[in-house]
N, C-alpha and C positions, 0 to 999 in steps of 0.2 A: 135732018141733022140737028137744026134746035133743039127737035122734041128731045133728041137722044140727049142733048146736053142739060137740058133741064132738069133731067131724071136724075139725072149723074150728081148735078147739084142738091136739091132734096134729101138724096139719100146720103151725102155728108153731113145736111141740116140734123138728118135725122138720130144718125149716128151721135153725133158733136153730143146733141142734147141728151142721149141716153149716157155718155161719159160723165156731165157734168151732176145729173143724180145720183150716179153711182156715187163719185164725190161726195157728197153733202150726205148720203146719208152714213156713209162710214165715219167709226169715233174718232176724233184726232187722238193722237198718243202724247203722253204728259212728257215734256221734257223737263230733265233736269239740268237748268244751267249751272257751269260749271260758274266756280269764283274766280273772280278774277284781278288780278294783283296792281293791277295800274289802270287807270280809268284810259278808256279811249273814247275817240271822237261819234259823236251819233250819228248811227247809221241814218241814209237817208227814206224817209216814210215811202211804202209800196201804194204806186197809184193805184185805186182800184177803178179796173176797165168798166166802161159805161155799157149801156144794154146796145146802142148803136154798135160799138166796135166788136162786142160778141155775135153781131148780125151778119157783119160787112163778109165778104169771100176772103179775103185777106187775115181775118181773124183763126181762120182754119189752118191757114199755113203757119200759124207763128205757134209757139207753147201755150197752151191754153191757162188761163193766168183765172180760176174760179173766186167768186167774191165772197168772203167769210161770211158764214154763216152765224146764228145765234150758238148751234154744237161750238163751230171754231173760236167764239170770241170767248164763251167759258170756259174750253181749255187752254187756251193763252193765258187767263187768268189763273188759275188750276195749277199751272206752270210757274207764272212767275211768283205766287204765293210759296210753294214748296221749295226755290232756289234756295238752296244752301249757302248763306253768306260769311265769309272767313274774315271777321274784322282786320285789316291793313296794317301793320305791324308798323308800319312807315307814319302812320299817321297818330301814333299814342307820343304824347306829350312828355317829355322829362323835363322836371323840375331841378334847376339851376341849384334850389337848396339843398341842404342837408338835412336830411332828417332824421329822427330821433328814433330810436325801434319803438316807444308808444306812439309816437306820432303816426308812423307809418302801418303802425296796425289799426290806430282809430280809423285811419281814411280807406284802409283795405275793407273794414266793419262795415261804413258805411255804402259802399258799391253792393254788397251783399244782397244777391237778389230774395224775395220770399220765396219762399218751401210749398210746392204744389202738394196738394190733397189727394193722393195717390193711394189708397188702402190696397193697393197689391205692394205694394212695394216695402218695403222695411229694411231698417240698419238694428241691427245689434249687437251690442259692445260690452265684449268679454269682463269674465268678473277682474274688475282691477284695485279691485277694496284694501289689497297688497299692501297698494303703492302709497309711498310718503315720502314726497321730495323734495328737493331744494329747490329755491327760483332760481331758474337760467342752466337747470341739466335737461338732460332731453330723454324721452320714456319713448316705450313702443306700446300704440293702445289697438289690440287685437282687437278684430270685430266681424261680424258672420252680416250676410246680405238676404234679401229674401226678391226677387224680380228679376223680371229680365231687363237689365238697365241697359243704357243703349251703348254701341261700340266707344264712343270718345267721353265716357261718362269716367268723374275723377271722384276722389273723396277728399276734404281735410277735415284738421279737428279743429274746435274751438274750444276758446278755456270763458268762463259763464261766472261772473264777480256775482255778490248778495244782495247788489243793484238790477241784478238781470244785465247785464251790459256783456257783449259779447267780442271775442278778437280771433284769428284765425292763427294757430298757433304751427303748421306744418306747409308742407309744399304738397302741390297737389298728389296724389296717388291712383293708381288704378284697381289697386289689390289689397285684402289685410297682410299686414295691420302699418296702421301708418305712424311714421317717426314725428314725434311734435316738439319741441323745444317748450319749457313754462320760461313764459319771460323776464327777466333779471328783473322788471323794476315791480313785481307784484309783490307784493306784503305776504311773510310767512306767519307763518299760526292758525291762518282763516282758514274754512274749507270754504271751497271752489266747486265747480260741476266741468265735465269736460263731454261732449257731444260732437257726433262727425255727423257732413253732411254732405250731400252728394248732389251733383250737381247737374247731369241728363238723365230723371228729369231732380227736380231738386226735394230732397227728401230728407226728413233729422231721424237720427237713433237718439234713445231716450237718455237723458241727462243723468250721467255719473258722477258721484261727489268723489272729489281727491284734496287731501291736506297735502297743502304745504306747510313745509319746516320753517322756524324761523332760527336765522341766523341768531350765532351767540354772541354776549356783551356779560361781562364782569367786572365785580368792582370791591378792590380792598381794602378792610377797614379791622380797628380792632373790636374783638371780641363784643366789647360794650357797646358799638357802634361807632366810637368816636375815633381820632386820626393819628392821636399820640397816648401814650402811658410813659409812667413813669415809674423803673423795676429797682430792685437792690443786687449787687454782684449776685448772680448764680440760680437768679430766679428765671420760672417761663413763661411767655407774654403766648396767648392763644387769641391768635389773628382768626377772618372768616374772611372769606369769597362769597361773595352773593350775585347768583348765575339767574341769563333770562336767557331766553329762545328754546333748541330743542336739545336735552339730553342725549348722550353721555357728554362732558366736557372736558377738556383738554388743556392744561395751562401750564406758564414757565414764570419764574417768579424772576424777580433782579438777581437775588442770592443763589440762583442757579438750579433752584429747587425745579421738577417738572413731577405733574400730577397727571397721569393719566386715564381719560373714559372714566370721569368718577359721575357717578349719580345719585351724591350728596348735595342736599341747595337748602341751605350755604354747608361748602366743604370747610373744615377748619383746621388751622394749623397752628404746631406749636413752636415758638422758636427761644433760643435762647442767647441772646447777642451779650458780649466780653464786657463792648459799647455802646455808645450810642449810634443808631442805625435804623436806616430808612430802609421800607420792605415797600417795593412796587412792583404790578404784573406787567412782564414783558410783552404777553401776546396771551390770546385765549383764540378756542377751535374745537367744532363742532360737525356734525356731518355736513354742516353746509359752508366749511371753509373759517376762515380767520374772523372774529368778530373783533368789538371795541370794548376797552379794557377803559379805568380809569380807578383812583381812592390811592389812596397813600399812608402808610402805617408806621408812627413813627416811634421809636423805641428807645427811653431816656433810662440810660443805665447811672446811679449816683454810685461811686466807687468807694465814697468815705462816710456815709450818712448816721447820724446819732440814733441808736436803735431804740427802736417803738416796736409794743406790745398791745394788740387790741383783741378782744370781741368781734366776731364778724357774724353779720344771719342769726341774732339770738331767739329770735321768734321760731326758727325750729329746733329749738331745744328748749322751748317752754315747758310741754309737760313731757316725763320721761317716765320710764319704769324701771321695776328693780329688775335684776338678772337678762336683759335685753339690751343687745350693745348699739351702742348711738356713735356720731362721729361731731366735735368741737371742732368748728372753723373758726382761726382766728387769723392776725397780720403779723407777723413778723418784719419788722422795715427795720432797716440800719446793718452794719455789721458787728455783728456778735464774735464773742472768741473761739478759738478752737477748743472742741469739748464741750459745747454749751449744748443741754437738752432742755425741751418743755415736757413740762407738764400740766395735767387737772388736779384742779381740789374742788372739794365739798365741804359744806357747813351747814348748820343750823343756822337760824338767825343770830340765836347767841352766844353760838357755840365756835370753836377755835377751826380750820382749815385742814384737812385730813387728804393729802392724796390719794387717789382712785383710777391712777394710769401708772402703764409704763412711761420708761423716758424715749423721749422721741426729738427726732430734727426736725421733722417735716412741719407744713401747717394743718396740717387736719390728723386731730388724736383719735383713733377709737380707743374707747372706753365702756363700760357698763355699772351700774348703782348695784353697788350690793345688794344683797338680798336680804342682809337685816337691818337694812334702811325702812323705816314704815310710809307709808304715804303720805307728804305734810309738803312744808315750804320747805325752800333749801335758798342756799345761793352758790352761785357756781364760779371759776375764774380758772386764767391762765398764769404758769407762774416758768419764766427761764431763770438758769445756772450760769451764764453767765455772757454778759453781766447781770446780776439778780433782779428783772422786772418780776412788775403783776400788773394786769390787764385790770380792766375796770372788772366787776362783777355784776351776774346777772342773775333775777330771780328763776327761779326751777321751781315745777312744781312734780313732787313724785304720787302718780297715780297706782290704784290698782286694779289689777285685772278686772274683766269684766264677770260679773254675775248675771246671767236672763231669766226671768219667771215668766211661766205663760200663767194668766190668772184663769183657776180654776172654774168653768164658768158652762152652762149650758144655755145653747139657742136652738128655737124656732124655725126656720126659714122657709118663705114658698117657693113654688119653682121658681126659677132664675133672680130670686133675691139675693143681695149681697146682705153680709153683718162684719163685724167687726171684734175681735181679739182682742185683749188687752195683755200688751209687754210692760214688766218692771225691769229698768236696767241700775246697776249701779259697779263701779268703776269707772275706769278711764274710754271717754269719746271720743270721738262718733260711733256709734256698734251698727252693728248688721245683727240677723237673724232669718233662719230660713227652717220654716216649720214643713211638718211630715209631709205635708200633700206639694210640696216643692214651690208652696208663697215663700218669696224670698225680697226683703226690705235692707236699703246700707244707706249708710250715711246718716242713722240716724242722730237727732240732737237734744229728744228731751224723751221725759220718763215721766211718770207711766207713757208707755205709746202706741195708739190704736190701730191694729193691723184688720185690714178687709181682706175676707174673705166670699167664693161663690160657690160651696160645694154642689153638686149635681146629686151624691147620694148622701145618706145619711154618713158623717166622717168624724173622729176619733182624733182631736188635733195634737201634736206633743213638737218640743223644738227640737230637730234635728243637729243646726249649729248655733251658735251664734257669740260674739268677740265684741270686742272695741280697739282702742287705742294698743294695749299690749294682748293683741292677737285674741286667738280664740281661748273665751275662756268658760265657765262654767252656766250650766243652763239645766231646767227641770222645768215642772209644770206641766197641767192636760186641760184641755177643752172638748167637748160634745157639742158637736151642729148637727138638728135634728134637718132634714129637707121633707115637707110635703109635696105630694104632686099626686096628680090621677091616680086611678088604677089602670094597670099593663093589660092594654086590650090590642087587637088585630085583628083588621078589617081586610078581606079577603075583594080585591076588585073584579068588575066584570073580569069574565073571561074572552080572551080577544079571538077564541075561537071555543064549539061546544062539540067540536066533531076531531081529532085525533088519529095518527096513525099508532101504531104498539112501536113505540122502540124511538119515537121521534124526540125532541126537544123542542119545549116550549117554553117563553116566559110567563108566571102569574102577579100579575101586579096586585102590591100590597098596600098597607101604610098600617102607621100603631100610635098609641098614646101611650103614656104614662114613661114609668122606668124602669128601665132591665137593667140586671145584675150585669157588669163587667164581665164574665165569664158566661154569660146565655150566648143559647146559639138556637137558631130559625130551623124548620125544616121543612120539607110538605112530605102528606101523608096522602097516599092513594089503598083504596081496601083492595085485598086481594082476590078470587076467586070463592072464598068461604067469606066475605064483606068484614073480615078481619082490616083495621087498618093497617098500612106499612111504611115506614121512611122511604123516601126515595134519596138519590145524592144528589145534593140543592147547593145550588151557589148562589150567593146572597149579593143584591147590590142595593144599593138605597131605596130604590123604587120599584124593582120586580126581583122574581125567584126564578132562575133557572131550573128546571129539572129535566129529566128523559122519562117518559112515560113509560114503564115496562107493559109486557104484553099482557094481550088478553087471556082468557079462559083460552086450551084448545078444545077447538070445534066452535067458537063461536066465530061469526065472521065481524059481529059488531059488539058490545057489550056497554052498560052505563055502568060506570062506577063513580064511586062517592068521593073526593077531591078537599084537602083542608091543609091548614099549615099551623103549624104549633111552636110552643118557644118553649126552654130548658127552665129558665131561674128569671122571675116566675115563670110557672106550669099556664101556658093560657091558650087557649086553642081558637081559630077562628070558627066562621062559618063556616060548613059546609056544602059545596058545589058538586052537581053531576057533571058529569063528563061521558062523551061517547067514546068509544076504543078502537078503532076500529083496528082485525088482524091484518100482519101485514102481506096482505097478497101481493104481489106482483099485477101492475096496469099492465092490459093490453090495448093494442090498436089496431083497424086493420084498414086497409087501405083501398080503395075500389072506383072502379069508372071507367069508361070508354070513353073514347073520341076521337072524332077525324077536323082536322083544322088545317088551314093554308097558312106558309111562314108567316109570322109576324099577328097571327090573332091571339087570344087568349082563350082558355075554356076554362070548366073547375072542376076538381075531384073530392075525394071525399073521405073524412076517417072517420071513424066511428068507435069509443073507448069503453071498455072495460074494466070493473074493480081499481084500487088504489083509492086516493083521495083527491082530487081536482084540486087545483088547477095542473092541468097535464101539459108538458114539455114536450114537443119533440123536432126531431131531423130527419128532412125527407134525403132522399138516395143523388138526387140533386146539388146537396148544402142549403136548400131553404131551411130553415128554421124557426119557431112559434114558440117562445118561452113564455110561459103560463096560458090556456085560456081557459074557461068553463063551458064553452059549446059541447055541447056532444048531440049527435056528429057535428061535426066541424068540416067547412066548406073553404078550401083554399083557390086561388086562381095562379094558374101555370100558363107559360108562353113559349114552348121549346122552340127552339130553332130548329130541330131534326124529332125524329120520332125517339119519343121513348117510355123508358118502363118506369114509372113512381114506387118504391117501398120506403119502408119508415128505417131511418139505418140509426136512430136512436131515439126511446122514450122515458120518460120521467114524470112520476108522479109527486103525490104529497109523502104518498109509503114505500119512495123510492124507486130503482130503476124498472122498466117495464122490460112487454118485449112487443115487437110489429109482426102480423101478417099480410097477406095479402098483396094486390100493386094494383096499380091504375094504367093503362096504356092508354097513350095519345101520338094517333101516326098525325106526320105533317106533311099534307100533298103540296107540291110543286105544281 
């Protein structure tokens, strides 16, 4: 009866210990703990059973309780590295102050974690080169994604100052395109960059520039600059606005006036007040809302003032001409009678006052010097009727028109030498001049005067226009610039190939010296079948010649002909080059080989070409494809999956398309 029980025992022992390897060598499974929202109390450590109590008969009756192995302790590890932690919403801080929206985006900047190095992954952010906007409107900035980002992954945008300084300008997003506010307190006029970033895992799209607008500010003043004038009944004071920020502008003035969307700077206005009277801007506005206004324009009307007559700007009416109308500005101040006109006079030095206007109210006469006035001194003035002033007087001087000679002269020149012209001017200054070859000089101030010249061929100079003071006026004279330079040669370069299909296009690189006529033309010449030469049609670029090669003799299959290119004016021809021709057959291919292979090996087949010009193109029955090679035959390696048949299902030569025979079969045993 023991023995039976001790068997009985044993074979529990024995059992126990084939469970507990089973154990230990199966993996443990990675858990993910869950997050969790309130800390609780720590669980209490699991004792671990000693060797004695795994031994004892008692140990078999209880749950076998196995002692972590090194597998167990690294996936516990494994585990609690991968929990997913949801930061405590309970436990984020709010501050008691208030803060300021820059305040609150520098401290948002600085949380800002760094951007992982991620080359799969990419943001890119739609063209928005559009956009021009004001600080504190809000844009949508579209943008395309390139990864697989991960499910709780968000985007915002950031706005990027010329400091590099960065701030988060949206709420997080999941999707394009994101809504971002620019912030009220950023400076308008600068450009900015704006970039989104993305945050599982963290990744930038490339920085986009965007202007903002700046807000409008005006300011009124008069015309001269200054704050007050001082008018006579009836006259008009011409005030100006001077605008800053972003065009078009919008303004109200005190007197009710309203200007709008102008983009005049400075806009000006004219007004004419009874009396005296202050002009102030009420408000000014811009696409980006109301700006700040200041200047004050004040307008001192005198209602009885003793009339004065003056001269005003007499330095442009210094010199004048005859039959050409000019305009006299003068001042009118005081009140005059009803009926009173001005007028202009003229005089010699010693001679008596002769009017040369109509009568007029206004302040500014036009008038014009008669035309049997000769050119001399004069003196000029203003004269009103009533009451009967005269303005002080000013000297005049009456010019006359302009004469130009070009001085008759011949020159020398080498290539690319300059020389020099000589103009005589006499009339009224500054003149201009523009000779045949389209040199053209103004503002000139003295006489004789040296005009340069570069002609490239030999040129024929004469003046086409040329004036002063009272416009265009008369001009003659011719000059002769001889130009030396080489003589017109053309140098034929290698040929970039000496073999030819009939019928192809090839370029021939050239270069020349010397100088060709304006009206030369290039061409190349190939000899014919009698070694007569012939034009072919050449298109010309700086550095080589197009042409098409026509065909050979027939019946020849190759043929050498003679190759040159020639020019029109001058007649010059180059060297002479052979050339191979070859006719244009049609390449063949044909295709061939057998084989037996197991899925997944490789073997090679074969083509083998005929006629055309190499480098030979083609497509097997497949879609493989070989563009260009020079093998013949040519050995390719195929790997089918299944048995099959190889033909060429298209070839191409130098002498254009071919054609394939033949195939190659490759079965593939299982």
């Amino acid at each position: 009866m023991f023995r039976f029980v001790f068997i009985i025992f044993c074979g529990l022992m024995i059992f126990s210990n084939q469970a507990n390897a089973q154990r230990r060598t199966s993996s443990p499974k990675r858990q993910i703990l869950a997050p969790k929202k309130k800390a609780t109390a720590a669980s209490k450590p699991a004792v671990t059973p000693t060797p004695d109590s795994i031994a004892t008969p008692q140990a078999t009756q209880a749950a076998p309780v196995a002692t972590p192995t090194a597998d167990t302790a690294t996936a516990v590890r494994d585990a609690v590295r991968d929990t997913i932690i949801t930061p405590d919403s309970s436990n984020i801080e709010i501050s008691s102050d208030t803060l300021t929206e820059k305040e609150a985006e520098e401290r948002l900047a600085k949380t800002e974690p760094a951007a992982d190095s991620v080359k799969s992954f990419k943001i890119i952010i739609d063209d928005i080169s559009y956009l021009s906007v004001c600080p504190g409107t809000t844009i949508n900035i579209p943008f395309k994604t390139v990864g697989p980002y991960d499910e709780g992954n968000t985007f915002i945008a950031q706005l990027i100052d010329a400091n590099g300084k960065s701030v988060p300008i949206s709420l997080p997003v999941s999707k394009s395109p994101v809504k971002a506010v620019i912030p009220s307190y950023k400076i308008g006029g600068e450009v900015y960059r704006i970039q989104i970033v993305a945050s599982v895992p963290v990744v930038r799209s490339q920085e986009v520039p965007i202007r903002l607008l700046q807000s409008a500010s005006a300011r009124l003043e008069v015309i001269d600059g200054t704050q007050s004038v001082r008018i006579m009944p009836g006259q008009d004071v011409n005030l100006k606005v001077n605008f800053t920020g972003a065009g078009p502008w919008s303004f109200l003035m005190s007197d009710s006036t309203v200007v709008y969307q102008t983009l005049s700077n400075p806009h000006y206005l004219t007004v004419k007040p009874k009396d005296v009277k202050a002009y102030k801007l009420m408000g000014v506005a811009n696409a980006c809302g109301s700006g700040a206004f200041s200047g004050e324009a004040i307008v001192n009307v005198n209602n009885n003032p003793e009339p004065k007559l003056e001269l005003k700007e007499v330095e442009k009416i210094a010199k004048l001409c005859s039959g050409i109308p000019f305009q006299v500005p003068f001042n009118a101040t005081g009140k005059y009678k009803d009926g009173n006109k001005f007028v202009v006079q003229i005089a010699e030095r010693t001679g008596a006052f002769k009017t040369i206007s109509t009568p007029d109210t206004t302040g500014y006469i036009t008038t014009q010097i008669p035309t049997n006035y000769k050119p001399g001194e004069y003196k000029l003035r203003v004269v009103s009727s009533a009451p009967y002033l005269v303005s002080q007087t000013t000297n005049i001087t009456i010019v006359s028109p302009t004469v130009a000679t070009l001085q008759r002269d011949s020159l020398r020149l080498g290539e690319n030498e300059t020389g020099e012209l000589t103009v005589k001017f006499t009339g009224g200054g500054p003149w201009f001049v523009l000779l045949s070859d389209g040199t053209y000089e103004n503002n000139i101030q003295e006489s004789p005067y040296k005009m340069k010249v570069k002609p490239v061929f030999d040129t024929n100079y004469q003046i086409t226009s040329a004036g002063g003071l009272c416009g265009v006026g008369k001009f003659s004279g011719a000059a002769k610039v001889s130009v030396k330079s080489p003589p017109a040669s053309i140098t034929l370069e290698k040929l970039p190939q000496n073999m030819v299909c009939a019928g192809s296009t090839i370029e021939i690189p050239y270069k020349t010296e010397g100088r060709y006529n304006p009206n030369n033309k290039f061409s190349v010449q190939i000899t014919d079948k009698s070694g007569r030469f012939v034009s072919l049609p050449t298109t010309v670029t700086p550095t080589a010649m197009k042409v098409k090669i026509s065909n050979a003799a027939q019946g020849d299959t190759i043929r050498t002909q003679k190759i040159r290119i020639i020019s029109s004016s001058p007649a010059v021809s180059s060297a002479i080059e052979e050339l191979d021709v070859i006719a244009p057959d049609k390449a063949s291919g044909e295709v061939s080989g057998k084989g037996t292979i197991t899925a997944g090996r490789t073997t090679r087949i074969q083509l083998k070409f005929k006629n055309g010009l190499p480098p030979w193109s083609f497509t097997l029955s497949d879609g493989t494809a070989i563009n260009g090679t020079f093998l013949n035959p040519y050995l390719i390696s195929v790997s089918p999956a299944t048995s099959t048949e190889y033909t060429i299902s298209s070839l191409k030569s130098g002498c254009g398309m071919g054609t394939g025979k033949g195939s190659a079969v490759v079965t593939v045993s299982n």
